[in-house]
C-alpha positions as MATLAB code, in Angstrom:
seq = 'XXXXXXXXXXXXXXXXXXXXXXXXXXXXXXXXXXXXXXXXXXXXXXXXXXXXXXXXXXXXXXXXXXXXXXXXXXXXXXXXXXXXXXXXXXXXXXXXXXXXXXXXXXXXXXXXXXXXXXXXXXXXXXXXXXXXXXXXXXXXXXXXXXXXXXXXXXXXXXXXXXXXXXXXXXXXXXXXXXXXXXXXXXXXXXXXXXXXXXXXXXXXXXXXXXXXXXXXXXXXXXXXXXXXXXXXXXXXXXXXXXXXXXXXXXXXXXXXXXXXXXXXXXXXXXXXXXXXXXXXXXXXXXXXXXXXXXXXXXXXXXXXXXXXXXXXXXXXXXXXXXXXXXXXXXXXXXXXXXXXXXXXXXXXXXXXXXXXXXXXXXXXXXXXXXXXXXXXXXXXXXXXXXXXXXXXXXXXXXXXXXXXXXXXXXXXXXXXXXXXXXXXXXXXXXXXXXXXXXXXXXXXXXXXXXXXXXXXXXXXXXXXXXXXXXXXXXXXXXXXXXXXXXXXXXXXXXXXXXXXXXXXXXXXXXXXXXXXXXXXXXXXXX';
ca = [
       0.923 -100.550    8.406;
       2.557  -97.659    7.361;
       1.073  -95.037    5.301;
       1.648  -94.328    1.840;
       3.702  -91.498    0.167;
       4.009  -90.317   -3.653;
       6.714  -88.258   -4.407;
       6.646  -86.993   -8.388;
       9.812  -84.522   -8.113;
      13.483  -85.059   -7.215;
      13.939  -85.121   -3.445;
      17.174  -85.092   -1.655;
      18.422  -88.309   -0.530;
      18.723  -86.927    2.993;
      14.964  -86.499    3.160;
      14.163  -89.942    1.165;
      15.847  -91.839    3.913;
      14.062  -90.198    6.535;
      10.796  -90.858    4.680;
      11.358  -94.042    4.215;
      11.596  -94.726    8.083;
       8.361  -93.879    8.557;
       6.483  -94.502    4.755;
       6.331  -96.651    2.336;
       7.605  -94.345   -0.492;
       6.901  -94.670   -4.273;
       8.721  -92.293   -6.782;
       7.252  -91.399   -9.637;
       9.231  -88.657  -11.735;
       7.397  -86.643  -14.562;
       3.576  -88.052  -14.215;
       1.269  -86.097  -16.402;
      -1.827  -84.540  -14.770;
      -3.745  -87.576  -16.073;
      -1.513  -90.201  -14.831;
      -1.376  -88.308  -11.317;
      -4.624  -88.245  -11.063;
      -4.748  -92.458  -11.803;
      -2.227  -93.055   -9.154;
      -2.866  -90.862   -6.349;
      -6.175  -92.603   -4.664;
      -3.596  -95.312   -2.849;
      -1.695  -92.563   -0.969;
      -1.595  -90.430    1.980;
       0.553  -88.232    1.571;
       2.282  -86.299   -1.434;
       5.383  -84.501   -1.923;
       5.768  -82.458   -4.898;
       8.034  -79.104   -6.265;
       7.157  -76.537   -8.419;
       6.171  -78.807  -11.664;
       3.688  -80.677  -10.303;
       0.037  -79.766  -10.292;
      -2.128  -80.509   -7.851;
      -5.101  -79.225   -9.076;
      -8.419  -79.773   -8.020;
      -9.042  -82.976   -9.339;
      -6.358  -84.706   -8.373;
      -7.061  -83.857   -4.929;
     -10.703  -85.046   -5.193;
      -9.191  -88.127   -6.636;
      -6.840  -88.691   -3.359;
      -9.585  -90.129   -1.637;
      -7.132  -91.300    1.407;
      -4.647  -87.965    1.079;
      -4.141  -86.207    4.639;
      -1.472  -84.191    3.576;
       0.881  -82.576    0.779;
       4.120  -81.635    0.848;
       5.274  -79.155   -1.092;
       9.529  -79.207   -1.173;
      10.350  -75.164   -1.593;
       8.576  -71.874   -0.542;
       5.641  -71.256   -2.950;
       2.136  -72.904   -3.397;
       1.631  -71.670   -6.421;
       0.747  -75.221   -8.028;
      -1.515  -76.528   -5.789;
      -4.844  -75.709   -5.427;
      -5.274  -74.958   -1.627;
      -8.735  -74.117   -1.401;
      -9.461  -77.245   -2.430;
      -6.912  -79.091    0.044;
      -8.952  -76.929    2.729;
     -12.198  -78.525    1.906;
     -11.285  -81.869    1.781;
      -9.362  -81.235    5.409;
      -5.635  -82.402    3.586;
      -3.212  -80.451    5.050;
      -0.884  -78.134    2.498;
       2.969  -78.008    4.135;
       5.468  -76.115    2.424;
       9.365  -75.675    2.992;
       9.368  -71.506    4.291;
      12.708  -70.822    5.281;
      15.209  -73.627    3.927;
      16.152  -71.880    0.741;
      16.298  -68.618    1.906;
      20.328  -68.018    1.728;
      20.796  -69.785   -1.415;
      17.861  -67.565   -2.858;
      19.672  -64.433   -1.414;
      23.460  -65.427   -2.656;
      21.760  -65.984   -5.975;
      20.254  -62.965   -6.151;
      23.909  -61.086   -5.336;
      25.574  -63.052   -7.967;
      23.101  -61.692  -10.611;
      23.453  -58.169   -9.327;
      27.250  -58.368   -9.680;
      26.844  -60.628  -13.083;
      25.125  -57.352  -14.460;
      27.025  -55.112  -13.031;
      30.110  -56.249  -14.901;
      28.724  -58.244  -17.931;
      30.199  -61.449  -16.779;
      28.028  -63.768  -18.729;
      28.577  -61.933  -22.424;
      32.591  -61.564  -21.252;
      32.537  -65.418  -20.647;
      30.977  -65.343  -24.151;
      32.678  -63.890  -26.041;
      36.245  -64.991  -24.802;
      34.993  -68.514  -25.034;
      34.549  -67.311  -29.190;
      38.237  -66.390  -29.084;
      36.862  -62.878  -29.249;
      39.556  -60.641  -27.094;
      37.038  -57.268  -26.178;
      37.252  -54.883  -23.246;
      35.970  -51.493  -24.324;
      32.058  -52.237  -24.532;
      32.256  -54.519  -21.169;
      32.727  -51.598  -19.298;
      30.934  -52.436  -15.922;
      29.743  -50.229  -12.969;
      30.431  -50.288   -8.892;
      27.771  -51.540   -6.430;
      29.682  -49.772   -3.922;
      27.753  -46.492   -2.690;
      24.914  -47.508   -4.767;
      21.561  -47.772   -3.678;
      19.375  -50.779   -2.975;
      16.289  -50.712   -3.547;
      14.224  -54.312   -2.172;
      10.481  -55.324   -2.575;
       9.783  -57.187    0.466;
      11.215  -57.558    3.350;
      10.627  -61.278    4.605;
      13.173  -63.665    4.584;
      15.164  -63.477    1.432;
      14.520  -59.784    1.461;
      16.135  -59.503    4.815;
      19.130  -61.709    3.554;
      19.612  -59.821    0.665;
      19.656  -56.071    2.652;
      22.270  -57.885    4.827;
      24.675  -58.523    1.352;
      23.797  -55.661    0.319;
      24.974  -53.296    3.058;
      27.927  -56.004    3.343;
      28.539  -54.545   -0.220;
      28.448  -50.733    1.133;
      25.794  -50.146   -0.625;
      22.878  -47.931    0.780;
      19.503  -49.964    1.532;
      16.167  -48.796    0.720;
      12.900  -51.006    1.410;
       8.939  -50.714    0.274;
       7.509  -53.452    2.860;
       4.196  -51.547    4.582;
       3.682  -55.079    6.900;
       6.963  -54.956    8.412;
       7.648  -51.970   10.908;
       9.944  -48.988   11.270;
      12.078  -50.793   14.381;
      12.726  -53.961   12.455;
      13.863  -52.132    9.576;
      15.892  -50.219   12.136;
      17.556  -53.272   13.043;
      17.889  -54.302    9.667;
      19.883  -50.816    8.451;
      17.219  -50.570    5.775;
      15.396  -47.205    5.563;
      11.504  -47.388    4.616;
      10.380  -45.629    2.058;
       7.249  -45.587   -0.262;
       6.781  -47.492   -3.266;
       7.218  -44.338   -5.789;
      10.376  -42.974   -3.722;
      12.341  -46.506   -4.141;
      11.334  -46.504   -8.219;
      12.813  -42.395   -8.271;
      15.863  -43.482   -6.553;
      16.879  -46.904   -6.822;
      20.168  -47.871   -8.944;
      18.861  -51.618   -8.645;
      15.814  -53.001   -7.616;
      15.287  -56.722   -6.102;
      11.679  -58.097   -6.037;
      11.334  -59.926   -2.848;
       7.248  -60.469   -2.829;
       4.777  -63.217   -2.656;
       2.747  -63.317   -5.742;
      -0.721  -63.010   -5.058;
      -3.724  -61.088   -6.551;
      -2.192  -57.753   -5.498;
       1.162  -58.033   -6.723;
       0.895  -59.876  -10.090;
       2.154  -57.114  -12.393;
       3.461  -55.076   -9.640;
       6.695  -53.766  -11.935;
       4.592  -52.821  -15.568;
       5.312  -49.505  -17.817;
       4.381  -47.213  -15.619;
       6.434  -48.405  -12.640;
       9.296  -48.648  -15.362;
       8.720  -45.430  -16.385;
       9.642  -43.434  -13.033;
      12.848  -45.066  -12.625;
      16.277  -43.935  -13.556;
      17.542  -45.085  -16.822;
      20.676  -46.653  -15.596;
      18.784  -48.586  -13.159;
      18.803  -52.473  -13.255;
      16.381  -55.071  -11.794;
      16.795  -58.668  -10.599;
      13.772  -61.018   -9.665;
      14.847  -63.933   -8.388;
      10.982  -64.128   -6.602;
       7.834  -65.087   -8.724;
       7.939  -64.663  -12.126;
       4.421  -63.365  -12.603;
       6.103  -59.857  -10.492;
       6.895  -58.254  -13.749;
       5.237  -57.330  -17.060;
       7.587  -59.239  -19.096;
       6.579  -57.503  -22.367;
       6.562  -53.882  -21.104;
      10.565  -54.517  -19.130;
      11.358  -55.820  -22.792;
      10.219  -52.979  -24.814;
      11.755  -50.701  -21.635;
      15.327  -52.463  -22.027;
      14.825  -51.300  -25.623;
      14.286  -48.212  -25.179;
      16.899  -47.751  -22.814;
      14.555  -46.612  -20.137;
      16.178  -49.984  -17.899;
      19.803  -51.018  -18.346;
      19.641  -53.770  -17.795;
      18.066  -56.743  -16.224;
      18.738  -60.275  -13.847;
      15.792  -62.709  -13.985;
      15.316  -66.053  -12.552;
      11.404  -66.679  -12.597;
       9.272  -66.198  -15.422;
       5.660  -66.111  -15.850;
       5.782  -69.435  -18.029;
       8.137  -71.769  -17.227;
       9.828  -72.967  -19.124;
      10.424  -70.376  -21.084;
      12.542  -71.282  -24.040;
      10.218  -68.801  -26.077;
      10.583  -65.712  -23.468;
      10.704  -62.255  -24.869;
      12.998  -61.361  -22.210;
      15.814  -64.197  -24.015;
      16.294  -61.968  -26.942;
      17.266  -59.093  -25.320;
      21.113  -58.877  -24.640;
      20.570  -56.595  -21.745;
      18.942  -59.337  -19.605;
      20.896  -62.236  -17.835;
      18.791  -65.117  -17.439;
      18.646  -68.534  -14.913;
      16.313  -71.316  -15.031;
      15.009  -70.883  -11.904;
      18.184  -71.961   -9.436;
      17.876  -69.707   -6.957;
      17.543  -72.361   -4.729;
      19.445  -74.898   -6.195;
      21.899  -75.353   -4.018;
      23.662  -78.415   -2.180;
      23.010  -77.157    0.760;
      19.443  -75.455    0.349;
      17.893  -78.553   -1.466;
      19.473  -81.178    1.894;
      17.422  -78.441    3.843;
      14.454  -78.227    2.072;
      14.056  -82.338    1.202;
      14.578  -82.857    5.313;
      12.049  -80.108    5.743;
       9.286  -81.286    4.151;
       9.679  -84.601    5.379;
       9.877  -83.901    8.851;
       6.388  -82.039    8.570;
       5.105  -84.685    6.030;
       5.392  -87.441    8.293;
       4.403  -85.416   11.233;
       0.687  -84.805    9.834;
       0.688  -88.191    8.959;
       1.212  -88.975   12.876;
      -0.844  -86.587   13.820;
       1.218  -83.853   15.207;
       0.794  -80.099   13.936;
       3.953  -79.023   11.328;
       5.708  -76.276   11.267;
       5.010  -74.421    7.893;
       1.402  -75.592    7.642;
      -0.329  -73.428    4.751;
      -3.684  -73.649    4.955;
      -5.163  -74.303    8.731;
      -4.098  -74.132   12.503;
      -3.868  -77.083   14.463;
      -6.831  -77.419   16.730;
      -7.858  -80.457   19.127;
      -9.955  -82.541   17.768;
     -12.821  -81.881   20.954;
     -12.514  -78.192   20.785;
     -13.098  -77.600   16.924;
     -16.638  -77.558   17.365;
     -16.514  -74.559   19.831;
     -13.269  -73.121   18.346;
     -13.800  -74.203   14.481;
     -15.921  -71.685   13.313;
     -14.323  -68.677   15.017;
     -10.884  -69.724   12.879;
     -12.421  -68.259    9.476;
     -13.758  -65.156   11.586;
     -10.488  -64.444   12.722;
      -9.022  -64.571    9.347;
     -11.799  -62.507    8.006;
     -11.153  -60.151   10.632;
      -7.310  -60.023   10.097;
      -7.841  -59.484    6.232;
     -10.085  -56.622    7.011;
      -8.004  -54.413    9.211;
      -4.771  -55.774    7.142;
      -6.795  -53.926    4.194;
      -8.211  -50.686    6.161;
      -5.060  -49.763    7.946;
      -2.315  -47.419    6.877;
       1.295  -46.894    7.531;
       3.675  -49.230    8.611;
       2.829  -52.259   10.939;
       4.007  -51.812   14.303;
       1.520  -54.092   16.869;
      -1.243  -56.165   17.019;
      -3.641  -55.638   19.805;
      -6.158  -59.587   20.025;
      -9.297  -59.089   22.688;
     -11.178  -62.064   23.204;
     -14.327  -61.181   25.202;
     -16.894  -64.236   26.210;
     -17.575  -67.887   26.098;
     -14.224  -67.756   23.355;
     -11.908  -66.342   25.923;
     -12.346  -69.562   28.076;
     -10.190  -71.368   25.606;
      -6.330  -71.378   24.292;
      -6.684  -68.288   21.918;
      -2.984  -69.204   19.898;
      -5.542  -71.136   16.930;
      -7.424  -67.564   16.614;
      -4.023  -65.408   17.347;
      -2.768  -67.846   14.577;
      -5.579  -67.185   11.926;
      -6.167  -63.343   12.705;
      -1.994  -63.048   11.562;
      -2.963  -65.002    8.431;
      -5.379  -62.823    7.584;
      -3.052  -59.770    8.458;
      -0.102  -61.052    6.677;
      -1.344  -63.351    3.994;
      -0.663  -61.100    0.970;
       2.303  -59.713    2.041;
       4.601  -62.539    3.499;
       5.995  -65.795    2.138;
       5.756  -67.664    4.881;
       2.348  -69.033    5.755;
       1.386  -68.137    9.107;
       0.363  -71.433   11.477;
       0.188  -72.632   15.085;
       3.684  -73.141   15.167;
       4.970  -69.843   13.592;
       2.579  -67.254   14.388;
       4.796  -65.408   16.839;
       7.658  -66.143   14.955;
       6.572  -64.232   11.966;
       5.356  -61.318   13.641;
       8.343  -61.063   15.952;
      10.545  -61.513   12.814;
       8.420  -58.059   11.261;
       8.913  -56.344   14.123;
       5.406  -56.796   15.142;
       4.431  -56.829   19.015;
       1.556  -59.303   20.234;
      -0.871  -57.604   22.811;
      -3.487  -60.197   24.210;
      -6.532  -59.763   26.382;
      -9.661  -61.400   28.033;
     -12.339  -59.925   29.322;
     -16.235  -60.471   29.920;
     -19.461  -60.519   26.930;
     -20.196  -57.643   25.414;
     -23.855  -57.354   25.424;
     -25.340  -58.235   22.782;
     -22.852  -60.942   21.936;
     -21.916  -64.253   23.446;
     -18.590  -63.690   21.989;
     -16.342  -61.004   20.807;
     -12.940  -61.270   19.197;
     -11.215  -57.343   18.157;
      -8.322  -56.951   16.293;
      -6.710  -53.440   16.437;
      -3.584  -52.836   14.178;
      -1.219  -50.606   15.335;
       0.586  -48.710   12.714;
       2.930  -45.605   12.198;
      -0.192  -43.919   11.049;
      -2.587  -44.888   13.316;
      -4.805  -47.362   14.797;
      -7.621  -49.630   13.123;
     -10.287  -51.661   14.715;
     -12.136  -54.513   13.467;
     -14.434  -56.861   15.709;
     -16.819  -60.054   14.647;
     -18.493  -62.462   16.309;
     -20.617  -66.276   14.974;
     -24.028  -66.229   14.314;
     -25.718  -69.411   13.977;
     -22.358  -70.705   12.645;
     -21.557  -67.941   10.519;
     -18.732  -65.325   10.432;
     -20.001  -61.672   10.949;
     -18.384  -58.438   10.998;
     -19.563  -56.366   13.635;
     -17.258  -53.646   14.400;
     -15.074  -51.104   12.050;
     -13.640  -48.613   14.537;
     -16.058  -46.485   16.215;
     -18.908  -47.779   14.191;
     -21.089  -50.908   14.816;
     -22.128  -52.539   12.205;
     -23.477  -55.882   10.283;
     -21.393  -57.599    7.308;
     -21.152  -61.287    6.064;
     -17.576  -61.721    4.536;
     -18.710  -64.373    2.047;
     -16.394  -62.991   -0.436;
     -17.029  -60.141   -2.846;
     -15.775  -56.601   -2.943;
     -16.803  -53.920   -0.325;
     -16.016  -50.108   -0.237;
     -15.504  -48.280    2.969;
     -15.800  -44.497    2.709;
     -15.816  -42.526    6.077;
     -17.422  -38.927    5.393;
     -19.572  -36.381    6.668;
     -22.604  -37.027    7.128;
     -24.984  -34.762    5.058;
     -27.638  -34.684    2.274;
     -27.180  -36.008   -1.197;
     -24.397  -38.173   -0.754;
     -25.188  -41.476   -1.109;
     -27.359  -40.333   -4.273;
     -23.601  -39.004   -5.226;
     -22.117  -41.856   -4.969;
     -24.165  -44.185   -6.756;
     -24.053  -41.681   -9.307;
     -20.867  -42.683   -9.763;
     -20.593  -46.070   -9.417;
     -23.564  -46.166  -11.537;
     -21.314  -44.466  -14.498;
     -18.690  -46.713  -13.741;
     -21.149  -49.903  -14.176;
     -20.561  -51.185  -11.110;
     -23.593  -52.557   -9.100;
     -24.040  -52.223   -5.460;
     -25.791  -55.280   -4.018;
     -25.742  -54.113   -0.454;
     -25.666  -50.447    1.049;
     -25.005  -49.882    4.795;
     -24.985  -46.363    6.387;
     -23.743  -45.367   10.051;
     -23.075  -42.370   11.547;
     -22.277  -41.119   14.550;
     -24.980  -38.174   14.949;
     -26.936  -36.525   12.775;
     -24.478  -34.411   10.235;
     -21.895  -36.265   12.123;
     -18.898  -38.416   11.251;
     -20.376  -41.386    9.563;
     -18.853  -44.949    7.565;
     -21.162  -46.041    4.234;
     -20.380  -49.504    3.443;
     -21.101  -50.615   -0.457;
     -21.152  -54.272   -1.644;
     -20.443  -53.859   -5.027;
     -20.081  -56.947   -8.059;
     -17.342  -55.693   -8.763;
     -14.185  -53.843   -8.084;
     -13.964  -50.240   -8.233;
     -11.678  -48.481  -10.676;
      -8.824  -46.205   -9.155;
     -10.290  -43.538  -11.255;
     -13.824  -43.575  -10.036;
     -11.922  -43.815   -6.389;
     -10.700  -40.410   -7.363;
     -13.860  -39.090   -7.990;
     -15.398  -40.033   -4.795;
     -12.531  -38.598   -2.813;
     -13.043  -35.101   -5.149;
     -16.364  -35.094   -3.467;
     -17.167  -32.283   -0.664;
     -17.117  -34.479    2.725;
     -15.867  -37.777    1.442;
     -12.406  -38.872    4.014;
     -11.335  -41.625    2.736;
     -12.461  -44.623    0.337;
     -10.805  -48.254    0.816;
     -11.998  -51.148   -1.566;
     -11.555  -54.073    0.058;
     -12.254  -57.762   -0.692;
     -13.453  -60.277    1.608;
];
């Protein structure tokens, strides 16, 4: 019998004929949250877009779901953690739409550049004007673009096609590939100072939501103009109005908003903004792709073969996830770790796998320990089949080794991250079944990544300064749960480790670095 797939958005007919070869299909278009949740239980697989949400309790209501598809780049709608639990695998469509999403992104640079949509207009009114439509050159100009992944990369390429001069703020891609790319690397304040237009190019995640606000607005030059054709949730919509208002921004391109739809967006009643209803990648072309896409790697979990794009877990045989399972979260915890303690621009990734672990295939930990690294920071979701793909495509090299136990540990797996600024080192182990961090560079340590907030402070080691630094997380009204101290000799260079409730304010970061012996202080979240 064959297994059963919804589908609630429009698909291509390309893919619909492929899944029908191997489902049996039901389309449903438009199905409330309610009526989703009353229809899903007889299926095995779904395939949604971006107006579909599969939230929690529709996916504890798919009692027979192994899999669903989502038919473009983001995951924004459905709730993976959930999928994880309930072992559904979450597939999404990474790459198909990348060069409509890029041409898209072009025409709305050039739309703004010459007022296109208010000449169309106004001619269309039978009103003749030329002297306020004067437009500007993107030739010589520079480019500034958020992220460098795939649509990033695309649009550089235009760009320079363009003559224009390429800047890029991408920390997890390195100096070679951006090399390669003709894009020069810069920091995030030098590409606000000197940009003539900015592109946002970034995942949205808990880091970047709100990464353009007033403040970012306010160091850029006034004739600058911005186009996010990425996630909507990028850009404080309110503060880019009252800046286009001021005349602080020019003007403005935007695709994706933080509501959609938004009929009732600020940004619509500004005439310095040119707006699309999300068509970046609404293309013939892109949406063939991206329908064949999904359904390829739909039907493949559904035979049980590993897809390409999977979001949320490596493929692992079924007799070696008992010995291999519970190192897969310890790798990504491990990843995440040195991902957030490192510096500088990504160039390698050094994997040792010491022990009973190194008798197996490591590619499900190599696989897990990227996703960790790159999980914030790229829009593809890093899997079995793509690992090495997505770090060869950021310029990142792969260094692998096996060796012996180190005593006191059955098994060992290190990450070091190799960057333009350094090297960091992270090592854990399982205990009992149970992910622990054991290593941070030279130090040798003890920490549970269960989740929560942890701050890393390297410093001297000396009298008084822990009691300093409680002092001031004290005034801040943050509570440390869990203190760790080690050094390496007595008034010697040591690491304090703080589990705090909550995050620390960048302010209160400033006052520990103020103090006499403190190196460096990295929140982190685990």
């Amino acid at each position: 019998m064959k297994p059963r797939v919804l589908v609630t958005e429009p698909l291509a007919e390309e893919g619909l004929q492929l899944l029908r070869a191997h489902a049996d299909v039901d389309s449903h278009m438009g199905l409330s949250n309610k009526e989703l949740v009353e229809h899903i239980p007889g299926f095995e697989g779904l395939i949604v877009r971006s107006q579909t949400r599969v939230d929690g309790q529709v996916i504890r209501a798919g009692k027979k779901l192994q899999v669903i598809g989502r038919a473009g780049v983001g995951v924004d709608n459905i709730d993976v953690e959930e999928a994880t639990r309930r072992g559904i695998v979450v597939v999404n469509a990474a790459t198909a739409n990348t060069i409509a999403a890029a041409e898209h992104t072009i025409a709305l640079m050039l739309a703004l550049c010459r007022h296109i949509p208010q000449a169309h207009a106004l001619l269309r009114e039978g009103v003749w004007k030329r002297s306020h439509l004067m437009g500007v050159e993107v030739r010589g100009k520079t480019l500034g673009i958020m992220g460098l992944g795939n649509v990033g990369s695309a649009v550089a390429r235009r760009g320079i096609g363009l003559e224009m001069n390429v800047i890029g703020y991408d920390p997890y891609v390195s100096e070679e590939y951006a090399r390669r790319l003709q894009v020069k690397l810069v920091p995030l304040e030098e590409l606000l100072r000197t940009a003539d237009f900015i592109s946002l190019h970034l995942p949205l995640s808990e880091e970047t939501r709100g990464v353009i606000g007033a403040r970012e607005m306010s160091l850029m030059k006034p004739q600058v103009r911005i186009i996010n054709t990425a996630r909507g949730g990028l850009i404080d919509e309110a503060a880019l109005f009252q800046s286009l208002e001021e005349g602080r921004v020019a003007g403005a391109a935007i695709d994706v908003f933080a509501v959609e739809p938004a009929q009732d967006n600020v940004l619509l009643k500004s005439d310095k903004v040119i707006v699309t209803p999300h068509i970046a990648a609404s293309t013939e072309e892109a949406q063939a792709t991206v329908s064949v896409d999904i359904v390829e790697q739909v039907v493949a979990v559904l035979q049980g073969r590993p897809a390409r794009y999977a979001v949320n877990a490596p493929f692992i045989p079924a007799d070696l996830i008992p010995v291999l399972g519970p190192f897969v979260p310890l790798s990504q915890a491990v990843g995440r770790l040195a991902f957030q303690l490192s510096e500088g621009h990504m160039e390698a990734l050094h994997l040792k796998y010491e022990g009973e672990v190194a008798n197996y295939d490591p590619s499900p930990l190599r696989t897990a320990a990227l996703g960790g690294l790159l999980e914030k920071v790229s829009e593809e979701r890093v899997n079995i089949v793509n690992a090495d793909m997505v770090a060869r495509k950021r310029g990142l090299r792969i260094i692998e080794e096996k060796g012996g136990a180190e005593e006191p540990y059955p098994s060992l797996l290190t990450v070091q991250v190799i960057t333009s600024a350094g090297k960091t080192l992270v090592a854990g182990t399982v205990i009992r079944g149970e992910s622990h961090i054991v290593r941070v560079n030279e130090f040798w340590l003890d920490i549970v990544p269960t989740g929560g907030y942890f701050l890393f402070c390297d410093h001297l080691d000396r009298p008084g300064l822990i009691g300093a630094v409680g002092n001031i997380t004290g005034r801040a009204d943050i509570n440390i749960h869990s203190m760790q101290l080690f050094r390496l000799q007595p008034r010697g260079k040591a690491l304090m480790v703080l589990g705090l409730d909550a995050p620390l304010p960048e302010e209160q970061k400033k006052e520990l670095l103020a103090l006499p012996d403190i190196q460096t202080v990295k929140l982190v979240k685990l």
